[in-house]
N, C-alpha and C positions, 0 to 999 in steps of 0.2 A: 504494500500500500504506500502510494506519494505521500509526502510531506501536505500535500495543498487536499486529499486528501482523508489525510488524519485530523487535519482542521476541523472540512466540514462535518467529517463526524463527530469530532466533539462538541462542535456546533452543535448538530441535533439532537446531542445526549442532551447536553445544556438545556434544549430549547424543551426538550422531552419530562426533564425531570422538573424544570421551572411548571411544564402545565401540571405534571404528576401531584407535586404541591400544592397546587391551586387547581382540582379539580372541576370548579364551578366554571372555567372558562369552556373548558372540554370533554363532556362527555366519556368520551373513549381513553383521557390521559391515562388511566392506569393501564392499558395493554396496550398502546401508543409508545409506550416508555419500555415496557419488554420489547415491544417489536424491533424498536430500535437499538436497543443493546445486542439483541441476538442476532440482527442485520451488520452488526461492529462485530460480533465475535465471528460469523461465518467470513467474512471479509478477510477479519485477521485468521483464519484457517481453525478455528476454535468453534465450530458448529452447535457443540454441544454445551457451553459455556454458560450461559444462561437459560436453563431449559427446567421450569418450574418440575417436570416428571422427572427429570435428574433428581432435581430434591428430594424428591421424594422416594426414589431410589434411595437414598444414599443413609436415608430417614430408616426406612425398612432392612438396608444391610445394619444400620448402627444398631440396629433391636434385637437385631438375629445374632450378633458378636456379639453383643452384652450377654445375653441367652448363651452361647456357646461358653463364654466365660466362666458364668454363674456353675452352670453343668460341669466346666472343666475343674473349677474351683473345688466344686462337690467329690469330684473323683477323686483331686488329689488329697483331701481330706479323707474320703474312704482308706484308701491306701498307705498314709500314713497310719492310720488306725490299725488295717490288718498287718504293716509292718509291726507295728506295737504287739500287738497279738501274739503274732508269730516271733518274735525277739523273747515274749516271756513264755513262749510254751516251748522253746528251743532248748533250754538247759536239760528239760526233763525227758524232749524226745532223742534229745545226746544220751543219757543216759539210759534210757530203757535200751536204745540201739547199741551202748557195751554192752548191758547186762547180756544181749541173745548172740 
């Protein structure tokens, strides 16, 4: 993208977000102002850059990792415990395995 431009596009972000703010002048400012970001981001090669179902993507992988966490967190809590376990039944299974 030229220099004259990357202007006008910030031109229109500008002029986008000034109505975003002052919705009463225009109707449609709030997806007027995505449109134009997302027309800047596909320009600049970044297609998906501003794309409200990205978010919400990104919304649903965060829930599903926190969830994996949680579970993962869980296990390793199990596991410590049957370590524990098995650390104090080991002295007595040492010994019954001399005794035979």
């Amino acid at each position: 993208m030229e220099v004259d431009g990357l202007v006008t596009a910030l031109e229109r972000i500008e002029h986008a977000a000034r109505d975003f703010m002052h919705p009463a002048d225009r109707p449609d400012a709030p997806t007027a102002l995505l449109g134009v970001l997302s027309e800047c981001g596909r320009a600049l090669g970044h297609p998906y850059a501003i794309d409200p179902g990205l978010d919400d993507a990104r919304s649903e992988a965060l829930r599903h990792c926190a969830a994996v966490q949680e579970n993962l967190s869980a296990v390793i809590e199990e596991v410590r415990l049957l370590h524990l376990t098995v650390s104090g039944l080991l002295p007595s299974l040492v010994r019954i395995a001399d005794r035979e």
